[in-house]
Structures are given as structure tokens and as C-alpha cells.
C-alpha positions in Angstrom: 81.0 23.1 106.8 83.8 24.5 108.5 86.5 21.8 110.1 90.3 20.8 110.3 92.0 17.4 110.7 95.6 15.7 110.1 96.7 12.3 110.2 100.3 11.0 109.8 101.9 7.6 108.4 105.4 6.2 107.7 106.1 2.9 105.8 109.2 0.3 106.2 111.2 2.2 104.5 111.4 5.3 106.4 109.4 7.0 104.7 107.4 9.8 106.6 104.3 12.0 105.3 101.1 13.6 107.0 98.1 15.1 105.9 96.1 18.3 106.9 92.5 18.7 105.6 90.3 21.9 106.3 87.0 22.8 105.2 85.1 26.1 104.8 82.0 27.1 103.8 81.0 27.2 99.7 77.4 27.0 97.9 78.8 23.8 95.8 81.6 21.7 96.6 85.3 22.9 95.6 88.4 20.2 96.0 92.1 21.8 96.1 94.8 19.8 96.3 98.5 20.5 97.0 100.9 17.8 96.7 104.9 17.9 96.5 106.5 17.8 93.4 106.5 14.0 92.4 103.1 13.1 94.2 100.6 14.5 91.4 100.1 11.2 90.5 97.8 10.8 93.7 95.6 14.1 92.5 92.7 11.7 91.0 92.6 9.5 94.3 92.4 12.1 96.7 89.6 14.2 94.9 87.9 10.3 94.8 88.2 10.1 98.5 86.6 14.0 98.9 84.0 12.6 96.9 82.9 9.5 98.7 82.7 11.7 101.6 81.0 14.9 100.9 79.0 17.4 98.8 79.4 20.7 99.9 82.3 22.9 101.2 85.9 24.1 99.8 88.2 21.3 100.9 91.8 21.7 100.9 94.0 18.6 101.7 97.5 19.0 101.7 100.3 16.3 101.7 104.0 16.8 103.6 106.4 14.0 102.5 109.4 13.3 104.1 111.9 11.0 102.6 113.9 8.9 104.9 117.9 9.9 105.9 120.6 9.1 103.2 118.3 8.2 99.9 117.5 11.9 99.0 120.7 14.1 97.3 120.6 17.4 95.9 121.8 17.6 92.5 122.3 20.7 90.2 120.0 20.9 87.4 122.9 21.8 85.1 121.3 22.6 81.6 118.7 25.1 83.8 121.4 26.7 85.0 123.1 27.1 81.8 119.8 28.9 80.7 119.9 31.0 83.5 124.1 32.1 83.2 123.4 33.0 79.1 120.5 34.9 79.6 122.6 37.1 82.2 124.8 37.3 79.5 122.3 38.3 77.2 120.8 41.2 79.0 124.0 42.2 80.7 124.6 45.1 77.7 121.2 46.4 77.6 120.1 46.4 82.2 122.8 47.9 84.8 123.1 44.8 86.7 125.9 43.4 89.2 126.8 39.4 88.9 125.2 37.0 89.5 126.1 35.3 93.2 126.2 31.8 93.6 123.6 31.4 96.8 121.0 33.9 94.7 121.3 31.3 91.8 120.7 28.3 94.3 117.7 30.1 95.7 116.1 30.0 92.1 113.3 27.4 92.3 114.7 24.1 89.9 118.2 25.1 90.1 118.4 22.5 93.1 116.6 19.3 92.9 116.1 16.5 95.2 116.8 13.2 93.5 115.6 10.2 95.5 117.0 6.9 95.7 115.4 4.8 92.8 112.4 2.3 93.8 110.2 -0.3 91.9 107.1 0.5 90.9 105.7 -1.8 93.0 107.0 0.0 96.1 106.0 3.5 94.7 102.1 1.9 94.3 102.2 0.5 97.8 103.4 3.8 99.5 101.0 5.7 97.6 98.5 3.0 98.7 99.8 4.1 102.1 99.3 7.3 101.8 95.6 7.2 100.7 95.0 5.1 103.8 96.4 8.2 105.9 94.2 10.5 103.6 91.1 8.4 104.6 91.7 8.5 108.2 91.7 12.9 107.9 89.1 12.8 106.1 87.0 10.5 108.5 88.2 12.7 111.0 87.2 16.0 109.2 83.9 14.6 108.6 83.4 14.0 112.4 84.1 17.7 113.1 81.5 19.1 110.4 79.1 16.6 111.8 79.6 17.9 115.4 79.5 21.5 113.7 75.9 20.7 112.2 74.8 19.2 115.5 75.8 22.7 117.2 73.6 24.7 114.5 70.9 23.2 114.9 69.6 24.8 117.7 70.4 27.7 115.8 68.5 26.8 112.7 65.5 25.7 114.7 65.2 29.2 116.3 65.4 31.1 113.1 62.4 28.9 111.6 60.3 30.1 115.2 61.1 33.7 114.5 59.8 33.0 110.5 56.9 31.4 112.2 56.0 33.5 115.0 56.0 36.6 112.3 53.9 34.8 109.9 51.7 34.0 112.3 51.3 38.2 113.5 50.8 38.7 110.0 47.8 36.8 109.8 46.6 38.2 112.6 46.8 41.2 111.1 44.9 40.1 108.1 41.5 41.8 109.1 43.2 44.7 109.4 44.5 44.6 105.9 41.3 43.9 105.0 39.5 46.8 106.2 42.8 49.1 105.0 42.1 47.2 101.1 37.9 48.1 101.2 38.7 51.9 102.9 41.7 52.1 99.7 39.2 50.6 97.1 36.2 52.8 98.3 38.1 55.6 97.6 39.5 54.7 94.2 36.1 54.0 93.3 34.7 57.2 94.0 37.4 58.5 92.3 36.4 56.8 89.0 33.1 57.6 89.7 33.7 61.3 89.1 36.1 61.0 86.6 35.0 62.2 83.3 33.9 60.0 81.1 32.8 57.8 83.9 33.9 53.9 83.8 31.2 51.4 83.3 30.0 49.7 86.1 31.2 45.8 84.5 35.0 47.7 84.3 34.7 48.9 87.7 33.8 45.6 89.3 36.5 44.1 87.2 39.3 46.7 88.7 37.8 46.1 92.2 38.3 42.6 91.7 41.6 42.8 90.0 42.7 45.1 93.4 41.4 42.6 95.8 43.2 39.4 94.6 46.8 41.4 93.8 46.2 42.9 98.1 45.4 39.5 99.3 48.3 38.1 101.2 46.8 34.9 102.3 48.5 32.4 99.7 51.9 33.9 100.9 51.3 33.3 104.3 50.3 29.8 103.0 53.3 29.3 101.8 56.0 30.9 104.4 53.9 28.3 106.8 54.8 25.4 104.5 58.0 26.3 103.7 58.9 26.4 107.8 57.6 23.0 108.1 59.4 21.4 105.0 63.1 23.1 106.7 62.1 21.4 109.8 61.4 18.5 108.3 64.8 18.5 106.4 66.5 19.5 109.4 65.4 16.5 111.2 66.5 14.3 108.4 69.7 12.5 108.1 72.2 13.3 105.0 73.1 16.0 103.4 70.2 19.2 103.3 72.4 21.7 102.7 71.1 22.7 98.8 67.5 21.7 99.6 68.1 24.5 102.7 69.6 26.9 100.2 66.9 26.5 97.7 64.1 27.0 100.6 65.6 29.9 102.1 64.9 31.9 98.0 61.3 30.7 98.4 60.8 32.3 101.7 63.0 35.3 100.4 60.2 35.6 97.9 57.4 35.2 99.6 58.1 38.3 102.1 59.0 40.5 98.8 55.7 39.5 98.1 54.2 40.1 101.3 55.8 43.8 101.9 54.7 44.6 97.7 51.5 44.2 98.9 51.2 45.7 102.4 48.2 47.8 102.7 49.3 49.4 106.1 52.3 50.0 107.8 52.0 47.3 110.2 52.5 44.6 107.8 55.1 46.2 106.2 57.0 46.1 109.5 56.3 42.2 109.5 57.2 41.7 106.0 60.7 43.6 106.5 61.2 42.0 110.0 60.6 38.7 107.9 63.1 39.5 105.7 66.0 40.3 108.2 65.2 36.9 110.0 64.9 34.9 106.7 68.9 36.3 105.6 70.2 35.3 109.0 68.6 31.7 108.3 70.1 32.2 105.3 73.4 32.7 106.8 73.5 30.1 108.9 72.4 27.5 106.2 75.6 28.4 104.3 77.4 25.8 106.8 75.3 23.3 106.3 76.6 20.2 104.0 
């Protein structure tokens, strides 16, 4: 979801202004907007156009205007100033401080203004209309980088899911394995019980060797990581946003290896179910750029 773009417009009158939109990665979709002072007016348009466009990503678009030569003066915001020479006064008796010099009181933000020749409304809606236009085009443009961006990651994304497969796959090959590790575990407890004084009923013993069996068996979760790798492909593959359905998938295969290792009757599958893991955060990772 990363990308940059800029686009530039002028009107009749002069009148110059160009936008830069960038775009990096978020879990929902964040709009910022920074706008000169006199332009907050075109706030609710441009998150609009962010809108139309996209559903994922922090996108920042930021707007330069530059009035044309001759219709913008500076003028001296007199009554702030005012403010500003009486509250030196004020404070004068009780702070050591030196007085005030003329360029450090022009510095002050809204001492100075820029007062632009007066327009009709009509030509203030049609340069903002303008301006939108200009907006669209960085957008479009911006778009057509995270697009390109996606394109690259897939690859990327489709090797990930073979890693997730591949290990699922050893895992239940190891199944037998985990098998005979469950009956050597449960013969043992068993005997155990056996001794133990008083002695369990037979009825409560099958019912804790049952109990052990279906908590150790591993095959639904294995089920499950297998489906989950075809569903991401199958997003993958289709066109529009996937981002949040990728999101959402990569917690279900997050939870399925917990699973998977919480259960591990020998070391071996532990090993899968932690090598799982590791290859299921850098999926993760990677889906975090995906709109």
C-alpha cells in the first residue's frame, strides 16, 4: 500500500497549485489532509476522492497553491499585534526580558497575512473545481503505483502459502508418528492409574483415554491450515481489494499452529508447528501492504 504521486494545474488567471499524495501501509484506511490556510473548504472533496479510490492505507495528500504575481499583498494584522505589544508590557515587570525587535514580531505566525485580490464566488468554485481535477489525476496515478506494488508481491505471497503448505503437509506425514507417541503416553498414564490407590473404574478410564485421544489429535488443524492456504490463493487470484480478508486469514492460520504445537506429542511436530508459525508472521507481514 505503499506509493507517491504529484500532479500540477494552473487556471486563466495565473493561478498555480500541485498536489503530492503518498501512501503507506495501515490495517484500516487513514485520510490526512493538509491544505493552505484558505483551502479547508476543499477538506470534504478530497477525503471523497480518497474514498472512491481506496480502502486501505494512510494517505496523505497535500496541496501547494501559488497565487499569481501582483494580486497577493502582505498586510499587518494590526489588532494581533496589538495583543502581542500589551502582553510584552504586561509581563515586562515580572520576566527579565530585552524588547521586542521588529523582524522577531514579523516572524510570529498571523502577524503577517497574505490578503488576495478579491474574486466572485463563481471563480473561487471553478478553481476549486480545478483543483479537484488535479487531485484526481494523483490519485489515479497513486493508485497505479500500489497496483504495480501488489503485482510485485505476489510472487511473494504465493511462496509464503508453499512454505505453509509444504509444512502442513510434513506434519501429516508425521501423523503416525504422533500416533504411536499418543498410545506409548496413554499406556503409561494408564498403568499409572492402574496402581494408583483407590484404583479408577474401568468406564472412567476409558473416558480419560478417550478424552486424551481427541484433545492429541491434530488432524482437524491440519484440515484447516490446508483450507485456509487454498481460500488465500483463491483471494490472491481475485480482483479488488483482499487486503482484510488476508488479514483476517492470516489469525486463523496463527491459531491453528498454536493449536498444533499445544498438542505436539513429540519434538518433531513441535519443530513443524514453530517453523509454521515463523512462516505464517512473515505472510503476515507481507499482507500488511495489501489494499
Amino acid at each position: 500500500m505503499t506509493g507517491f504521486a504529484r500532479a500540477e494545474g494552473h487556471d486563466e488567471r495565473g493561478y498555480g497549485w500541485s498536489w503530492e499524495v503518498k501512501s503507506v501501509n495501515s490495517r484500516g484506511l487513514d485520510i490526512r489532509c493538509r491544505l493552505p490556510s484558505g483551502f479547508d473548504r476543499l477538506e470534504i472533496m478530497v477525503r471523497a476522492a480518497v474514498l472512491a479510490r481506496f480502502e486501505r492505507g494512510a494517505i496523505t495528500a497535500a496541496l501547494t497553491v501559488a497565487p499569481p504575481e501582483g494580486r497577493v499583498q502582505l498586510s499587518i494584522n494590526r489588532g494581533f499585534l496589538n495583543q502581542l505589544m500589551a502582553l510584552h508590557k504586561e509581563l515586562a515587570g515580572r520576566v527579565e526580558a530585552s524588547p521586542p525587535r521588529l523582524e522577531s514580531l514579523l516572524a510570529i505566525r498571523g502577524v503577517v497575512e497574505a490578503v488576495a485580490e478579491e474574486e466572485t464566488e463563481e471563480g473561487r468554485e471553478r478553481r476549486d473545481s480545478q483543483i479537484i481535477v488535479t487531485l484526481d489525476a494523483a490519485l489515479d496515478a497513486l493508485a497505479v503505483e500500489r497496483a504495480a506494488e501488489g503485482e510485485r508481491l505476489t510472487p511473494v505471497l504465493c511462496a509464503y502459502l508453499d512454505e505453509i503448505r509444504d509444512l502442513t503437509e510434513e506434519a501429516e506425514r508425521n501423523a503416525p508418528l504422533e500416533a504411536e507417541a499418543l498410545k506409548a503416553r496413554l499406556k503409561a498414564q494408564v498403568a499409572r492409574l492402574i496402581e494408583a490407590e483407590p484404583s479408577l473404574p474401568e468406564d472412567r478410564l476409558a473416558q480419560e483415554a478417550a478424552l486424551l485421544m481427541t484433545r492429541a489429535d491434530v488432524r482437524e488443524e491440519l484440515d484447516r491450515l490446508a483450507a485456509h492456504v487454498t481460500a488465500a490463493r483463491g483471494l490472491i487470484e481475485r480482483d479488488g481489494p483482499v487486503g482484510r480478508r488476508l488479514d483476517f486469514l492470516c489469525q486463523e492460520f496463527n491459531r491453528e499452529a498454536n493449536t498444533l504445537c499445544s498438542k505436539a506429542m513429540d519434538n518433531e511436530l513441535t519443530r513443524i508447528g514453530l517453523d509454521l508459525k515463523a512462516a505464517i508472521e512473515r505472510l503476515r507481514e507481507q499482507v500488511q501492504n495489501i489494499e
